[in-house]
Each structure stands twice: as structure tokens, then as C-alpha cells.
N, C-alpha and C positions, 0 to 999 in steps of 0.2 A: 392371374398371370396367363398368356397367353401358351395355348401349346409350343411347346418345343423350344418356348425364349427362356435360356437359361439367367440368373443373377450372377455375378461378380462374383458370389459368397461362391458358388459352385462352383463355375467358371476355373477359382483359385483354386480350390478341394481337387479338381480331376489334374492341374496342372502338375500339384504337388504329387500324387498320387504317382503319374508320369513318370516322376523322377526318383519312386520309390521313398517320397519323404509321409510318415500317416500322418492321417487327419488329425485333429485334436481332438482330443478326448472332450464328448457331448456331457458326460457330467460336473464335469470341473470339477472346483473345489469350494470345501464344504463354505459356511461365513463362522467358522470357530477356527480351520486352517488359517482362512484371510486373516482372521485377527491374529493368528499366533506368528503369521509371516509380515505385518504390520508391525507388529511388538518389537519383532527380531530386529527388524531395519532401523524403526527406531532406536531400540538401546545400542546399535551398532552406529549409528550416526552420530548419537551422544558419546561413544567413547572414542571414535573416530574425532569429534570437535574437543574431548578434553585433551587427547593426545598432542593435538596440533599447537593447543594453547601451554601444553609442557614444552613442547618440542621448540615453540618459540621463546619460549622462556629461558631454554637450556641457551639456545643459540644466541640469544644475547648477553649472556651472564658470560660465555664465553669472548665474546666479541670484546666484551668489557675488558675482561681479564689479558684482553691479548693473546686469544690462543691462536696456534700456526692454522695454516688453513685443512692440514690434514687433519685435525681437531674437529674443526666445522665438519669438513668433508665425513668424518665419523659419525659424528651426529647425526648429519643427513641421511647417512644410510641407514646409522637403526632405524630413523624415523620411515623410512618407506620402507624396509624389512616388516615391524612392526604395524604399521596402517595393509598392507600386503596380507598377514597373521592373520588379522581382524577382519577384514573385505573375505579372504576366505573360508575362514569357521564363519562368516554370516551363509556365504554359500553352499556350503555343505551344509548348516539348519534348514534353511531354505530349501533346497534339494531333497531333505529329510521325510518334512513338511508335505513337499508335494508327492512325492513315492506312493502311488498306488494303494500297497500292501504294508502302511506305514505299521509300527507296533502303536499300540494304545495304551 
């Protein structure tokens, strides 16, 4: 590389720095973290796709039945309360996971 001609990679590092935001951490993360924040996303995607396939089940058996629309409108809300539940105990694992000074 030539003296003095900075990369991009840098370039970005001193701009963030500027702004008082640090650098990324050079050692990352381990590949047994990766897998375990892999895992996470999966079984939460999986319960994420069984929920939606209750939640559409609920909502037609309802629809069926004639329920009033505050009925549905019920429904819909557990169902984003609960998909909400789930997105965030996956992020708080996931946050876990990456913690520095995790326990073992």
C-alpha cells in the first residue's frame, strides 16, 4: 500500500472514533458462540412459523364461528404481544451470547 493512502476499512474506524462510537471488537466471536446464536435464531424462527400457523388457525375458526370483529381484533393482539415475547427472549440470548465476560 502506498505511504500515507489510507483503506476505507480505516477511513470508517477514525470516522466512528470521531464520533465517540469504538471500534469493533478484533477478536469476535468464538465458532461455538456462532453456532449457539445460529441455534437460537433458528428454534426462534421455528416457533415464530408454528405460532403464526396457530394464530391463523385461531383466526379462521373464529371467522367461521362469526365472531365480532373485537374477537379478531383480540386475537391479533395476543398474536403480536406474543411473536414480540419471542423476538425478544431471542435478543436478550443473543445479547447473552455475545457479552464479553459471558458465564460458562
Amino acid at each position: 500500500m502506498l505511504a500515507g493512502v489510507k483503506s476505507a476499512y480505516e477511513r470508517a474506524l477514525e470516522r466512528l472514533s470521531e464520533q465517540g462510537i469504538e471500534p469493533p471488537r478484533s477478536g469476535g466471536l468464538t465458532e461455538e458462540v456462532r453456532r449457539q446464536i445460529a441455534a437460537a435464531r433458528q428454534h426462534t424462527e421455528a416457533k415464530l412459523a408454528e405460532l403464526e400457523i396457530l394464530h391463523r388457525d385461531r383466526r379462521r375458526k373464529a371467522q367461521t364461528a362469526a365472531a365480532g370483529a373485537e374477537d379478531l381484533a383480540k386475537l391479533d393482539q395476543d398474536y403480536v404481544a406474543e411473536r414480540r415475547r419471542i423476538e425478544d427472549a431471542l435478543e436478550r440470548k443473543v445479547a447473552r451470547l455475545r457479552a464479553p465476560e459471558r458465564e460458562v
